[in-house]
N, C-alpha and C positions, 0 to 999 in steps of 0.2 A: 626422392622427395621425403622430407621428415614432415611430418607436423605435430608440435607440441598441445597438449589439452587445453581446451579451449572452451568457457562456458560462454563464448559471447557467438556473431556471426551467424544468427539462426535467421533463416528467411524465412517469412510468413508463405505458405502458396496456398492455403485455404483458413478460414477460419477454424484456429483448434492444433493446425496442421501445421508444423514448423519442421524446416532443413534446412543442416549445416554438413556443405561440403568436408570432408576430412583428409581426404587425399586423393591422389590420382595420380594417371602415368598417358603414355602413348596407347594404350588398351583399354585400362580400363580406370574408374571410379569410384569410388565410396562414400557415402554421405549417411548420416545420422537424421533421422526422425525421430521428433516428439510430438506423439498425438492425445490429445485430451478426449476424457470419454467424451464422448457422442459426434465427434467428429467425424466429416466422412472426405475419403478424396475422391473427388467426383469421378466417372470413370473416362478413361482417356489410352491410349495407346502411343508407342513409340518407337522407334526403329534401335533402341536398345535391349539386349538382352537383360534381362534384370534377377538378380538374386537377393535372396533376404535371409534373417535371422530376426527373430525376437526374442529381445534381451529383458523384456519388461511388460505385464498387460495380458490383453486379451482383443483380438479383435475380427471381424469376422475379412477376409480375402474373399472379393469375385474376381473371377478369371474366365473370361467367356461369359457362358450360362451356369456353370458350378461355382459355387459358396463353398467354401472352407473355414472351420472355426480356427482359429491360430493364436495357439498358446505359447508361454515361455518356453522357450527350447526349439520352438517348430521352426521351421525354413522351407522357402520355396525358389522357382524360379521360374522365371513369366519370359516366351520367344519373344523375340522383337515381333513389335507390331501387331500384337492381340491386346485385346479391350479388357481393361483390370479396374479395379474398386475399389478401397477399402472401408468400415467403419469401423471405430474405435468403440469396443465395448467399458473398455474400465483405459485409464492413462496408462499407454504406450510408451516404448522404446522399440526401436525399430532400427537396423543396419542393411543396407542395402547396397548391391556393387551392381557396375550399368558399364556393359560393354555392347560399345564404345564408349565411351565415357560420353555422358550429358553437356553440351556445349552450353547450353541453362542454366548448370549448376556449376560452372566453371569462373563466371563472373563475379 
């Protein structure tokens, strides 16, 4: 799968909170976030493993009961099925890959 750039196809899933799928395969996924300061994703968990980068921002990561500040450059990775948060301190950019890949974010 190719996909060419693309500024349109951002879905709203929280106020502030926008995703656009970018690609995917039989394993795994990648999708792009753009979070506006003060936005938060509420916290929720999923039977995907999840990995990030941030490419823009500042925002703080719960995972569990630990808080992480996450700056430009920083990356993480969340097991499937642990309870995760985020709040945007200043506007976001955010890459994240989800294996299995998100059936959510496939539509």
């Amino acid at each position: 799968m190719f996909v060419k750039r693309s500024d349109g196809k951002y879905k709203t899933l929280a106020e502030g909170v926008n995703q656009k799928t970018l690609a995917y395969g039989e394993k795994t996924l990648m999708s792009e976030f753009l979070l506006e300061k003060g936005s938060v994703v509420p916290t929720h968990k999923h039977p995907n493993e999840q990995i990030g980068y941030l490419i823009k921002g500042k925002m703080i990561l719960k995972v569990e009961d630990k808080e992480y500040e996450v700056e430009e450059g920083d990356s993480w990775c969340i097991e499937e099925n642990v309870e995760h948060s985020a709040k945007a301190l200043e506007d976001s950019v955010a890459v994240e890959v989800f294996s299995p890949p998100r059936e959510d974010y496939m539509k």
